[in-house]
N, C-alpha and C positions, 0 to 999 in steps of 0.2 A: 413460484416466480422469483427469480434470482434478484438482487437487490442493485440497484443503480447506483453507483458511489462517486462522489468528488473527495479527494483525500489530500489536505494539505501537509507535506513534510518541509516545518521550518528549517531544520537540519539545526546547526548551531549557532544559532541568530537570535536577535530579541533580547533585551536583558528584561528582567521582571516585568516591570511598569511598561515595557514598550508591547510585550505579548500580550502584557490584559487589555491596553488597548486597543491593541489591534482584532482581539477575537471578541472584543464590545462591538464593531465596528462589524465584523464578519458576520454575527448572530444578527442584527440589525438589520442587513443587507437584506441575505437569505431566508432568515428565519419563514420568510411565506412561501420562498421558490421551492426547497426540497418536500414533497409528497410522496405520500403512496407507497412505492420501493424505494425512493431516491433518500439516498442519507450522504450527509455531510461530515464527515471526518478533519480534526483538525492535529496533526503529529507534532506536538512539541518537548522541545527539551526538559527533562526532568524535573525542573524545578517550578516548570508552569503549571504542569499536570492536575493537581488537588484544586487548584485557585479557576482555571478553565471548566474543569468539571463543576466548580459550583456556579459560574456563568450559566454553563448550558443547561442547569436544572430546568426540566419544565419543556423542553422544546427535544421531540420523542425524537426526531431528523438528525438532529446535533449530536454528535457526538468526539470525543477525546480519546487519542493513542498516544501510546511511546515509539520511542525513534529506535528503541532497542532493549533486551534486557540478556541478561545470563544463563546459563545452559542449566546452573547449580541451585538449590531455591538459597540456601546460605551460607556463610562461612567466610575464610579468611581471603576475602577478593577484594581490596583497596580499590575507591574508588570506584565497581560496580555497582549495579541497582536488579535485585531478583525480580523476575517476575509476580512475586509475591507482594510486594511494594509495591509495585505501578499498578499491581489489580488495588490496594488497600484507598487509594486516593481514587478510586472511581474512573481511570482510564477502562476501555474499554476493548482499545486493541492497541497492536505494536506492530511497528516495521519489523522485519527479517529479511534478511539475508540483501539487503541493498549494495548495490554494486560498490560503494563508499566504505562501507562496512567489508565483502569482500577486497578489497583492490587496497585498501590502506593498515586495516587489522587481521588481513589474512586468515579471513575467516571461510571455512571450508564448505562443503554438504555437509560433510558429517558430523561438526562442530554446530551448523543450522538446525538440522535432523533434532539433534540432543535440544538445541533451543527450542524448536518450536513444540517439541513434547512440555518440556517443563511451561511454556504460553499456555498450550491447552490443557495441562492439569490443574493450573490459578485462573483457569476459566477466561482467559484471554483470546481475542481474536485474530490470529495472525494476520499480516498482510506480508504476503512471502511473494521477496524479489527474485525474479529470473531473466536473464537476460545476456548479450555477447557482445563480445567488441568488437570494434571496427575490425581488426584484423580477421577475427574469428568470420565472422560475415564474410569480408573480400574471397577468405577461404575457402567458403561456401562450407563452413561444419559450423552453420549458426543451427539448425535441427538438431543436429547433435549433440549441441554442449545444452542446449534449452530441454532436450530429452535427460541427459546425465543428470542437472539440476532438479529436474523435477525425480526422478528415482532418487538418486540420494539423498534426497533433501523432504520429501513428503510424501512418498510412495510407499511408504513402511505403513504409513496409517490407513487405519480401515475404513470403510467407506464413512459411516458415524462421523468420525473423527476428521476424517478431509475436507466432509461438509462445513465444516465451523471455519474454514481459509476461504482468505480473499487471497487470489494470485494478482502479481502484476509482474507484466513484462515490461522491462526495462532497457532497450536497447541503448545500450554503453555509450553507444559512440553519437548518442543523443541528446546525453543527459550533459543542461548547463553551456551547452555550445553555440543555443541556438538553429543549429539543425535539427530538424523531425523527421523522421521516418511518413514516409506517405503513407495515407488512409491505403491505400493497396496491400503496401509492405507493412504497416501494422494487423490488417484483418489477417493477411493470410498468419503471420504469427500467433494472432489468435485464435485462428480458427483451426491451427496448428496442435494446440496446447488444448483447448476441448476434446479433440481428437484424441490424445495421448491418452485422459481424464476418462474417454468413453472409454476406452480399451481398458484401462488398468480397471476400471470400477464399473460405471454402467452409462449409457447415455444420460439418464439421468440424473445422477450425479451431477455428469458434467454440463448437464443445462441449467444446474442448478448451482454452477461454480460461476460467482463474478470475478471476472479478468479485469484487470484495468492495464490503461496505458501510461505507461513512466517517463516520455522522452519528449522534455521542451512541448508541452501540451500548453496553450495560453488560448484566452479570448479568441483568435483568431482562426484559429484551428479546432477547437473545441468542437464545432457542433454537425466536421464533417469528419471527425475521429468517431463522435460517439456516436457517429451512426449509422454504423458497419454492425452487420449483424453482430457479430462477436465482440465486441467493446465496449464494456460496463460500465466506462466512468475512467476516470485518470488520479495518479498520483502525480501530484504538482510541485513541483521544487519552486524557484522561483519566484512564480506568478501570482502563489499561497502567501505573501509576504507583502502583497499590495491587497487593498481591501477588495478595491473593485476589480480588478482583475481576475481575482478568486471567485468573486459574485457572477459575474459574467459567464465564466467557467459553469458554474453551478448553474446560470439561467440555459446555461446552451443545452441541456436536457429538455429544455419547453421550445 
């Protein structure tokens, strides 16, 4: 049974004191709502990572990711962080390939590809972004680039090794806008991208890959997204940065 996910990405928000609050406040909410397969991921910037991880001691649901790490495990990169170190502080998984991450630091497939190898050999759980822009969609080659993404980018891994990614689709032209993609245009995107997953590897596989959705997901929307066959749960920009809001998000599974 593939795992049901609420995944909050604060991006670069929070300074110290303000994130331990707020994920005192998140473990509080939740801590009863996520069972069973549903787990709670909370992505925060680097420097919350060790101090969140020992909040969440104790509660199996809960868990802590990075917003990103490097292709290299060491060496002379100023200012990165290996995936070597975000494993050492007790995260558990990491964003990849988020459309912010491409679109601002021109980051590629094959610059991902190289990252998400090095996530999985420090025993990290990717959470790998895919997804197209408004133009690309208008154009109608949003299949397209979402098919390209997924070969360059994790289609080199064998079956073993795909199994340990969480995918989310992230429709560009969604994120942060306040516009959503309909539960319609979300499902078929995902049930799009299973599709690919059964081909490349096996149905099972890919019914055993959780997708989540990326785009302007809140309390209000929440609980007719996740309940489209194919939609595992959401990465949540925003709505991860209000307590309840996030809670809400995470009760919309029940």
């Amino acid at each position: 049974m593939r795992k049901k996910i609420v995944a909050g990405n604060w991006k670069m928000n929070l300074d110290y004191n303000e994130g331990l609050a707020l994920f005192s406040e998140v473990i509080n909410i939740v801590k009863d709502e996520a069972t069973g397969s549903q787990q709670v991921v909370v992505c925060s910037p680097f420097i919350h990572l060790h101090s969140l991880v020992q909040l969440a001691k104790g509660y199996n649901n809960i868990a802590v990711g990075a917003q990103n790490a490097h292709q290299n495990e060491s060496g002379a990169y100023t200012g990165e962080t290996s995936a070597k170190q975000v494993k050492s502080t007790g995260a558990e998984y990491v964003i990849l390939g988020h459309s912010e991450r491409r679109q601002y630091f021109g980051e590629t497939n094959e610059l991902l590809a190289a990252k998400t190898d090095t996530a999985l050999k420090n025993d990290l759980k990717p959470i790998f972004c895919i997804g197209e822009t408004l133009q690309e969609r208008e154009a109608g080659s949003h299949f397209g680039i979402i098919k390209s993404q997924l070969e360059e980018g994790v289609f080199h891994l064998d079956a073993a090794a795909f199994g340990k990614l969480v995918i989310a689709y992230e429709p560009v032209w969604a994120i942060g806008t306040g516009v959503t993609a309909t539960s319609e245009q979300a499902q078929e995107i995902h049930a799009y991208i299973r599709k690919e997953i059964a081909d490349k590897y096996s149905q099972q596989v890919a019914d055993d890959t959780t997708i989540l959705y990326g785009g302007s997901c809140n309390p209000k929307n929440a609980a007719e997204l996740f309940a489209q066959a194919d939609i595992d749960g959401g990465l949540i920009g925003g709505a991860s940065l209000k307590s309840r809001d996030f809670a809400d998000i995470v009760k919309a599974f029940n």
